[in-house]
N, C-alpha and C positions, 0 to 999 in steps of 0.2 A: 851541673851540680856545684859546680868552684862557685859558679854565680849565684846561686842559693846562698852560701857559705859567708861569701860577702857580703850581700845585701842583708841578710841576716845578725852580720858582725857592725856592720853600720845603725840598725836601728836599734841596737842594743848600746851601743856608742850615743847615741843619738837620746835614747831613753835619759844616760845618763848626765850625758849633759843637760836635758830638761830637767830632771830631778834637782839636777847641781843646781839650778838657775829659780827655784821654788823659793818664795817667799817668806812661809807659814815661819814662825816661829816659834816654838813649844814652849809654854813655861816650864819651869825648872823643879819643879815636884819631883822628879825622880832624877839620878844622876846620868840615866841614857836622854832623857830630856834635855835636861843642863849642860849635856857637854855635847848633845847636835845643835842647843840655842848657842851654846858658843862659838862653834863652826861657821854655824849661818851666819851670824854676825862677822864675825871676823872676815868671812870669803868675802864679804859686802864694805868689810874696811869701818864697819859703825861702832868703833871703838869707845866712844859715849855710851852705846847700850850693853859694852862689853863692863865697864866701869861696876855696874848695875849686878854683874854677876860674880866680882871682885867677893872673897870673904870679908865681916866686917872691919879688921883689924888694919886691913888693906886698905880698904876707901878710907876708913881713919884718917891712916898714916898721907894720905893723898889730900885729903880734907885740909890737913894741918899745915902741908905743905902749900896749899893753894892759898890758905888765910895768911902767910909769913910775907909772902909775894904781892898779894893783894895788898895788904900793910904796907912792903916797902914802895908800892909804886903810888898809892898815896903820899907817905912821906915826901918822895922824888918830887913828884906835883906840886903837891903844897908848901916845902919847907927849902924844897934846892935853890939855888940861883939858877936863873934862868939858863946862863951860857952852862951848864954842869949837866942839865937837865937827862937831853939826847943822849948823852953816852951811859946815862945812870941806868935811865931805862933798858938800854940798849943789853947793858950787862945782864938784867935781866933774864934775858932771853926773847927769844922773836915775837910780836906782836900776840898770833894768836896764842902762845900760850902765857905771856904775862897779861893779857886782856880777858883770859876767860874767866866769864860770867859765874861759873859754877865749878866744884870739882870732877864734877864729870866732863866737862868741858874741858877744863885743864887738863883733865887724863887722856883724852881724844888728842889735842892739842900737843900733848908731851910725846905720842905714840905715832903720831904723824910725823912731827918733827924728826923722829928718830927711823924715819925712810921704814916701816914696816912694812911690807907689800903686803895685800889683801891675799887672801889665799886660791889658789888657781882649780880649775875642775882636777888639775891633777892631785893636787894636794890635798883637797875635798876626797879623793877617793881614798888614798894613805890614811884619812883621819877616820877609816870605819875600826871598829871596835874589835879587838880580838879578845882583851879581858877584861875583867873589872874583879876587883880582889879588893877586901876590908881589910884596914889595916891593925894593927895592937892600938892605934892612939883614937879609932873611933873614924879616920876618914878615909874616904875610898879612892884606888886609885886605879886608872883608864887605863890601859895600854892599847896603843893602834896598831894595826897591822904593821907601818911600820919603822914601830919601834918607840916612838914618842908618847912618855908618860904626862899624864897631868892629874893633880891631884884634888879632891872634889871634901866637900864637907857641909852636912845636911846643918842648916839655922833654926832657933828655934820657931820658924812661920813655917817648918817644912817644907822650904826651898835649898836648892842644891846651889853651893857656891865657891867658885874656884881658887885654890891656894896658891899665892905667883909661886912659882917654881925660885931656885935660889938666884940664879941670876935675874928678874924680874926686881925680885926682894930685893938683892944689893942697890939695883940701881934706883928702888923707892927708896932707900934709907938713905942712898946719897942724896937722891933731891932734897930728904928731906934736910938732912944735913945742912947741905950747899944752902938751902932755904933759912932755914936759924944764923947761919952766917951771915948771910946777905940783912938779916933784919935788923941782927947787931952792930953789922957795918956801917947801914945803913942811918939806926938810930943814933949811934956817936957822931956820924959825920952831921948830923942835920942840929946835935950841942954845940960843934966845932960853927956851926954859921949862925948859931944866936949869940954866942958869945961877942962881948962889946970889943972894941978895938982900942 
């Protein structure tokens, strides 16, 4: 009977780690959708496809911040002295995030940088749903079993899409910040080497 018990506790274990290990991705039509597309994504580290499910105000802000970057590593290129160049860049930040092509890219790039780990079949299983409750300002928000809220808001295409939480926020409005600086830094220093001697 014990051997029942177990073999039976294993292929239920087993189940869900195959579950855990599923592909499909759902689109984001509804917010139980939208917030196992985020899941999946995330436990897979595809922080690019994660970008995609950002509210818009967010990728915006992410947008803007990748165009200040992209600007100044131009500049760098084209306007620095040579021997200046390397550390100019460098100040940037590492390769793949002042090289990316796209702001989704930069946002994969920013999120990797910052050692996120992918999330684990344990943590997959913490992220099932206990509630979901509308809030007075129109957007809903998840709570998982346990304990971790995330906050969700339907777009006008009728797709469900995630609001960073406030430490997410903080640290977009610092890049983005850090990013206007760096451009204006950037653009004075590159007046400072046209100017004649």
């Amino acid at each position: 009977m014990m051997f029942l018990v177990v073999r039976a506790g294993a292929v239920i274990a087993l189940a869900l780690v195959l579950g855990a290990c599923r592909t499909e991705v759902p689109e984001p039509t509804t917010v139980r959708d939208a917030f196992a597309r985020h899941v999946t994504l995330q436990a897979h580290g595809d922080y690019e496809a994660l970008y995609g499910l950002l509210v818009k105000e967010a990728r915006d802000r992410i947008a803007r911040t990748h165009e200040n970057l992209r600007r100044c590593k131009e500049m760098i290129e084209r306007d620095y002295p040579r021997h200046l160049q390397r550390q100019a860049l460098a100040d940037l930040g590492p390769p793949e995030v002042r090289d990316a092509p796209t702001p989704a890219k930069y946002y994969a790039a920013m999120m990797a940088a910052s050692n996120r780990p992918s999330l684990s079949v344990a943590d997959r299983l913490k992220s099932n749903i206990r509630r979901i409750a509308r809030t007075e300002m129109g957007t809903v928000v998840i709570t998982t079993v346990s304990g971790e809220r995330s906050e969700w808001m339907e777009g006008g295409d009728g797709r469900f899409y995630r609001v960073p939480d406030d430490e997410e926020t903080a640290r977009l409005q610092e890049e983005f910040l850090r990013s206007v600086r760096r451009l204006e830094a950037t653009t004075a220093a590159v007046k400072t080497f046209d100017r004649p001697r």
